[in-house]
N, C-alpha and C positions, 0 to 999 in steps of 0.2 A: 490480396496476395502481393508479396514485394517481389520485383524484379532486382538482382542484383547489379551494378553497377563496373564499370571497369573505371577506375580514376587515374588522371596521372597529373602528380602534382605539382604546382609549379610557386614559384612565391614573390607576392607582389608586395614590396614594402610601402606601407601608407604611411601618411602624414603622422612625425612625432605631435603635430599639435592638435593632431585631431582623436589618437588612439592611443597614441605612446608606446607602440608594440608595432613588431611586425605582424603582418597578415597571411595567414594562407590562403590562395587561389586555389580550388579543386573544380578540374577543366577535365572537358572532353568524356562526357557521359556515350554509354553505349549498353543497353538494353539486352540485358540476358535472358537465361533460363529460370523459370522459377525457382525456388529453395532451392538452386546452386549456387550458391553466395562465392565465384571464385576472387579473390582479394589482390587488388594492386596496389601496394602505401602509396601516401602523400606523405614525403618528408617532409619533418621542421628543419629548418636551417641549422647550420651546425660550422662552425671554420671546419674542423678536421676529422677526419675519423679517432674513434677512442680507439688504446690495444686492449687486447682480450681481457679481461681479465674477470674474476670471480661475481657474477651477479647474485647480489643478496634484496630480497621482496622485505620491504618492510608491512608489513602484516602480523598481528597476533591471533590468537585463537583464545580469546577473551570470553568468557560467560558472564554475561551480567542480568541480574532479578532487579528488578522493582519490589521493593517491600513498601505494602501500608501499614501502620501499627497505629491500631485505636485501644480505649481505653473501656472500662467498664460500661462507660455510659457513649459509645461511639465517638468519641473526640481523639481527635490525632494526639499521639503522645509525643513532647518533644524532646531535646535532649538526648535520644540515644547515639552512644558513638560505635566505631567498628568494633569493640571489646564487649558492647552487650550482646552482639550477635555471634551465632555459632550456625554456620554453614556445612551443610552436609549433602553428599554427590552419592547415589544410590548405598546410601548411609554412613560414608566415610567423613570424616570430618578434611574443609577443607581450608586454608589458608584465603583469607579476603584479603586480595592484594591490592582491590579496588575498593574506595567509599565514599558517598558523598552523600548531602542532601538534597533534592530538590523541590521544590514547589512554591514557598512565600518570596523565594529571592530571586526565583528564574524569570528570565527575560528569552525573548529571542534575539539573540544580536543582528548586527548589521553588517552584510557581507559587500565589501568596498566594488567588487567588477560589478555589482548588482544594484547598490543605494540607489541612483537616483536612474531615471528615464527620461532618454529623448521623447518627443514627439513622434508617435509610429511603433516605438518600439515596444515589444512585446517580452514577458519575463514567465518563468513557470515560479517563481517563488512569489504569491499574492502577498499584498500588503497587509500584515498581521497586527494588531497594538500592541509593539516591545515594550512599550513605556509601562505597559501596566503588568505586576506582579500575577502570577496565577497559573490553572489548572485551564488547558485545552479542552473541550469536548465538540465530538461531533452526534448530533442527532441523527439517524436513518430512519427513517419514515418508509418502513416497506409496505407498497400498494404492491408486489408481485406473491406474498406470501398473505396477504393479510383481507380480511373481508371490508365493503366498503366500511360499514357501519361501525366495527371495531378501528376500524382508523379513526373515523371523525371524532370518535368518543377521543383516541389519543391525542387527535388534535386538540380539542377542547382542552383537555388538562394540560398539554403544553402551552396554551395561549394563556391559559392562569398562573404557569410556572414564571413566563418570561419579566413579567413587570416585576418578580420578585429577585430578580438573577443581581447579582452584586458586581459592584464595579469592577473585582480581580476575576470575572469569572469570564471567560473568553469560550463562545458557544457558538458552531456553525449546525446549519441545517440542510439536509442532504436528504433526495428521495430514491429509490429504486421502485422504477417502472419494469420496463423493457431493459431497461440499462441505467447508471446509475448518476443522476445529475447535482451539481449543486444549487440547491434554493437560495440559503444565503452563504456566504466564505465566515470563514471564522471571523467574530466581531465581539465586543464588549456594550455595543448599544446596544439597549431591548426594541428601541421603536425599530431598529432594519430589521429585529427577527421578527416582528410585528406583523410588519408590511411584509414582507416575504413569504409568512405564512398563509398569509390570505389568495384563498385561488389554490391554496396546495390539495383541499382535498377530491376539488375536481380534476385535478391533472392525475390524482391515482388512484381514482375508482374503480380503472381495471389495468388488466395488463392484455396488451392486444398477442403475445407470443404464447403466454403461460398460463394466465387465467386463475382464479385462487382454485388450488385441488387441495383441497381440507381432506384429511385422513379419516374414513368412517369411523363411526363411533362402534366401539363394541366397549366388552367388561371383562375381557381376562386379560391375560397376560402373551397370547399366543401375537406374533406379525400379523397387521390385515392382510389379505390378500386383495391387491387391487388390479383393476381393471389395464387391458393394457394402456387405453387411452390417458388413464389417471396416473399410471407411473410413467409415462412418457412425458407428464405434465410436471411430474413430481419433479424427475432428473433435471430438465430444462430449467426448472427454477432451480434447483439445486449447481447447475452450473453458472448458473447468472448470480445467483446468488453470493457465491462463493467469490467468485470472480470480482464482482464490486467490491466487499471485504478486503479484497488485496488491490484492488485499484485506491481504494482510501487508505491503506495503509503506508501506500507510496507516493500517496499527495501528499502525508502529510510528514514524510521523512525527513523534510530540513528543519521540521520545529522540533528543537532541544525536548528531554525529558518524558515522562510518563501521560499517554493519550490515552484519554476515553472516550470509547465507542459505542454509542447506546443504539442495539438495535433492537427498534419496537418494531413486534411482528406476530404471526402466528408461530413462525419457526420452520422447521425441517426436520424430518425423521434422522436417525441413524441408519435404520435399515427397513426395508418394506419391501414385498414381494408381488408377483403376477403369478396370476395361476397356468398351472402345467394343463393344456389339455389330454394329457392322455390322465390324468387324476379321475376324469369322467367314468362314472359309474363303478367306482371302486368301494365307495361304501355297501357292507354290508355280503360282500361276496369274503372275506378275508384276505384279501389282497393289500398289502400295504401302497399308497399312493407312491407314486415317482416326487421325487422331490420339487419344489416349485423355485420359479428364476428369485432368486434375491438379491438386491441392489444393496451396497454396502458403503454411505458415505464418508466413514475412517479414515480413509485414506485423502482425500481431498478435504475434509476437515484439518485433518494434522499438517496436510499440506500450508492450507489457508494459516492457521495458528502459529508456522513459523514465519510467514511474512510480519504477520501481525508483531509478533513480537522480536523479530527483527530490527523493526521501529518502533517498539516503545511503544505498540496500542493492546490495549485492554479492552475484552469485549464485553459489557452489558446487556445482555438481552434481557428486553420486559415484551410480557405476553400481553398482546394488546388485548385479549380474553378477560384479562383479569380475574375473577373471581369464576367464572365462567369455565374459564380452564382447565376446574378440577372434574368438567361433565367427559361421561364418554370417554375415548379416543384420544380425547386430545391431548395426555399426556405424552402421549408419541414422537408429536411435532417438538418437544422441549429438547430432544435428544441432542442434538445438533448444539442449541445453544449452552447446553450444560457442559457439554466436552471442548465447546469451544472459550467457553469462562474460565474453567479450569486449567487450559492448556496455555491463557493470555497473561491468567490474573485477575479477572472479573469478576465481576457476582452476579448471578441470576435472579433476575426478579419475580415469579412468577404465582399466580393467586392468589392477587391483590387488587384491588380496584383504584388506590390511590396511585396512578402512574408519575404523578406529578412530583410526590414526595420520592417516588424510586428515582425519579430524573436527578432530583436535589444530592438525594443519598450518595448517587456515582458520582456526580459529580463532585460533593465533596470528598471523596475520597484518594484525590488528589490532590490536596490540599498541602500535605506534606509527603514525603515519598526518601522512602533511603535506597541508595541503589548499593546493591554489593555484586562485587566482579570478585572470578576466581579462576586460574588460567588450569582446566584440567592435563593431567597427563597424557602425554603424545600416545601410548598404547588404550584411549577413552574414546579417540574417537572413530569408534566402531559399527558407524553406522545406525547404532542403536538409541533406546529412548532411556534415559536415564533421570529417575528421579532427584528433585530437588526438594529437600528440608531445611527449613530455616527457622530458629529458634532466638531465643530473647530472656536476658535473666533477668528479668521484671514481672512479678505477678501478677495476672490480671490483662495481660496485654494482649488482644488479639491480632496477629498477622496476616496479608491476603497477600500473595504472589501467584508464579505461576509454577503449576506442580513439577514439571519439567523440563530436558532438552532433545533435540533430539541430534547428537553425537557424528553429524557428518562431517567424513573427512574434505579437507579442503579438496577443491578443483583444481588442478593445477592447468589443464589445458578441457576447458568448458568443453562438451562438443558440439560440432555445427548446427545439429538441427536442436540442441538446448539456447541455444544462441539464438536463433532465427525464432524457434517461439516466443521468444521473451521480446523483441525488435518488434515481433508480429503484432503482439497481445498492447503492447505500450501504443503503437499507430493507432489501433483502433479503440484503445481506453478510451472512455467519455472525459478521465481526468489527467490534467498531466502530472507527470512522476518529477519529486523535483528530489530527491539522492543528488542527481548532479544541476550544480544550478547554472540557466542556459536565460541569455537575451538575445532576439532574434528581431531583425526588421528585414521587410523587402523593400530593394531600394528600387527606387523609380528610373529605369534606365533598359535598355533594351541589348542584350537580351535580359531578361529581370537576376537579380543577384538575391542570393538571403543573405544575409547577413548574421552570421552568428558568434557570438561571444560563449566563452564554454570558462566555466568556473574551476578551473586546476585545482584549488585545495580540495575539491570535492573527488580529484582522481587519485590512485593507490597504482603509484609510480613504482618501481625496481630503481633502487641507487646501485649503477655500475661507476666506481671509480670517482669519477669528479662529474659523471652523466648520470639525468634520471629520464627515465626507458617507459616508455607505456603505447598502447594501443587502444585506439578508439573505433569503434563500428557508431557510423552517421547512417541514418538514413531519414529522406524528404520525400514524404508522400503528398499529394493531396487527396482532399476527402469532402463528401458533400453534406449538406444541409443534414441529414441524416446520421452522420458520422462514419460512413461505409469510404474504403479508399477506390478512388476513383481508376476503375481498369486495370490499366497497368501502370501505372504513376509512379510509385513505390520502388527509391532506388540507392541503392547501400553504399557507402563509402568505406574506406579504411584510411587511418592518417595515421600515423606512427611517429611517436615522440622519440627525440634523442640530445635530451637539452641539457647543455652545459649549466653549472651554478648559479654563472648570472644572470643569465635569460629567463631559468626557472623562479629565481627569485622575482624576477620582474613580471611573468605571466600569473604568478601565486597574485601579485596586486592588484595585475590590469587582467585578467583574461585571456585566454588564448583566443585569439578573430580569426575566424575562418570564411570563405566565401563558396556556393553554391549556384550554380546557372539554374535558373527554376523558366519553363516555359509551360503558363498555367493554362488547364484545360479550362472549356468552358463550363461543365459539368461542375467544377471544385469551387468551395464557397470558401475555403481553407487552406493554409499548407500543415501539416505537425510534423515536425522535426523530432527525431529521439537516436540520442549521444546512448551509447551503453560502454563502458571500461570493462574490457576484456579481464584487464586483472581481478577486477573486486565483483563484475557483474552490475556495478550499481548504474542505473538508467535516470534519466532525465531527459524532458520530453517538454515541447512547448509550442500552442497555436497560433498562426500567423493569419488573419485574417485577409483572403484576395479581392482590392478591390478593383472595380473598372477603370484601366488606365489608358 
């Protein structure tokens, strides 16, 4: 739980030779009510006040697809420009204002408040290989949906994929237990996913929350009816589940371009019921039964699929069953990741035994990628889901995107307790969000200081005048060996931006430095810090390791 925060802010200018910026000081912590976040700014410095005058957000309302285009024989076709494609929005043809390629020539750049690290200091953007050309993928290994045995078997076949993996291919490994960690960070050596992999299949043999609840087998077409214990198991993965899904989607927000997400698993239903008791003794008297409770994952799938594709990830599911898959029941469990392939851009794997070649397959599939943007009409955005067609006048070519959008209108003042979940959710993430990119150290001094650097091009300012205007929500928890925040630790800032041309130009280089009184409980093995911009919502978050001083 976060306690709110009262701040009042004051500003300590540090050494040009050591920061090149000024710094803000945020002093004088005092311990609220829970989710009553009441908000005191910390101004940035400013000579004078600006006069009123007309505030314009720069912001657009941009759709942009990932398109793959293969060929007869599955090979990337190249060549296409924005004139072979024709874009169409619940089937109107639309202007592609946007186009570009990427995949053989993408890089990650190098962001200058970020490039290099002190000693101590901690960053949520992990070290990626820019230097090398390629297609991102992340592997999820789920031990909370998946039986031991069908894991190991998936492991096996990934230990034979890796020695084949090519020098542009850049591949991280990530498990979901309990909650979702990473094995190895994204990398281009095979020997770290090697050695990383070993040991992985006894750390997810089981899951000590959720447990594998496999969907009974039957042979028609009707919902099973499960037990309540078994869909109490069912939801619990299904919100862990999900949940991890958009935790990885917002780890990997600062890498440029189209992400693949493979996740090998047994899957998730769409929808699954418990039985009614008063259904009891109904057959056979003519009584029609009372309808039974049905659980409906839609809505949190769709949820899940705009994160996803918010940042450019694409989901993969392979059924760790393989061929197996097609017994029983178990077509049930695909539900989930069918609508969820569909709604990213993915493709589903499912009854096959070669998982090794499915891994290949996704992965090349990013090999080449065309993105088209298309700004819909301001009376589109209706709340609603609106299909996406995209065509190609080339014979022979097949395209994989994602089938739609879903048409929300902008936010223009978030509400609080949408805010404070999303603050909430980022504290206790197993991964940090890096949307906005953050370096943090604690310094050694008493009372202890965090120290934190916050990446301004990554905030979506309001230009008033010759000022650009924004709002930040801080909050510094600590948290234990576990990842649980420690009591009441958990405590929220506000800092509110009012920066003149040149200051702004100069913090876009260096950083905006901020300072934080941190007095660490004994209990906390950590601090995580998570910045969120009120304007755009986008978060970033980053651990600070406590040690005994």
């Amino acid at each position: 739980m976060l306690d709110s925060a009262c701040v009042e802010g004051k500003v300590r200018m540090k050494s040009r030779a050591s920061w090149g910026a000024p710094a803000l000081r945020v002093l004088a912590i005092s311990a609220l009510s829970v989710f009553t976040l009441d908000r005191t700014s910390a101004q940035a410095p400013t000579s004078q006040a600006a006069p009123p005058t007309t505030t314009i957000k720069v912001t657009t309302r941009l759709v942009t697809v990932d398109v793959v285009a293969h060929d007869k024989k599955n090979q990337p076709v190249h060549g296409l420009t924005k004139d072979d494609f024709e874009l169409l929005d619940d089937g109107k043809p639309q202007t592609v204002s946007v186009f570009s390629v990427e995949g053989q020539a993408a890089t990650v750049p190098e962001r200058a408040p970020l490039a290099s690290l002190p000693p101590g200091t901690f960053t949520n953007r992990p070290t990626r290989p820019s230097a090398v050309a390629g297609s991102i993928t992340v592997i999820l290994l789920d031990g909370l949906n998946t039986s031991v045995n069908d894991l190991a078997m998936a492991r096996g076949q990934i230990e034979k994929l890796i020695p084949q993996l090519q020098s542009r291919d850049r591949v991280g490994l990530y498990s979901l237990e309990s909650r979702v960690r990473i094995v190895q960070e994204i990398t281009n050596d095979p020997s770290l996913l090697l050695q990383a992999l070993k040991g992985v299949h006894a750390k997810l043999a089981s899951s000590q929350l959720a447990g594998h609840a496999e969907l009974p087998r039957a042979h028609d077409d009707t919902l099973p009816r499960l037990s309540d214990g078994t869909a109490l198991r069912i939801q619990q993965s299904g919100d862990l589940t999900f949940g991890a899904l958009e935790a990885i989607a917002q780890h990997l927000a600062d890498v440029p371009g189209r992400k693949t997400l493979i996740w090998i698993s047994h899957g998730l239903p769409l929808t699954f019921r418990t039985p009614n008791p008063q259904a009891i003794n109904t057959v056979g008297r003519n009584i029609p039964p009372p309808p039974t409770d049905e659980t409906n994952f839609t809505p949190q799938i769709q949820k899940t699929s705009r994160v996803l594709s918010n940042y450019g990830v694409a989901l993969y599911p392979i059924d760790a069953r393989g061929l197996s898959a097609l017994s029983g029941g178990a077509w049930r469990a695909q539900g989930a990741g069918l609508l969820l392939a569909d709604l990213t851009g993915g493709r589903p794997f499912y009854n096959d035994n070669d998982i090794s070649a499915a891994i290949r397959s996704a992965i090349d599939d990013s090999k080449l990628t065309y993105v088209l943007g298309f700004y819909p009409a301001a009376d589109r955005w209706d709340s609603k889901f609106h299909l996406i067609k995209v065509r190609v006048n080339q014979p022979g070519v097949k395209l994989l995107y994602r089938s739609g959008y879903l048409a929300a209108p902008e936010e223009q003042n978030p509400s609080p307790a949408d805010s404070q979940s999303a603050l909430g959710k980022a504290v206790l993430s197993p991964l940090d969000c890096t949307a906005i990119g953050l370096r943090a150290q604690l310094q050694k001094a008493h009372p202890f200081d965090i120290d934190l650097r916050v990446d301004v091009n990554d905030l979506l300012l309001s230009h008033n005048n010759d000022r650009w205007d924004g709002d930040l929500e801080i909050v510094i928890a600590q948290r234990t060996a576990a990842g649980s925040m420690v009591g009441r630790s958990g405590h929220k800032h506000s800092v509110k931006l009012n920066l003149k041309e040149d200051y702004y130009a100069q913090l876009k280089a260096e950083g905006l430095q901020l300072f934080f009184p941190v007095d660490p409980d004994r209990k906390a093995v950590e601090l995580r810090v998570v910045v969120r911009d009120s304007n755009s919502g986008a978060l970033g978050s980053v651990s600070v390791p406590l040690r005994k001083m």
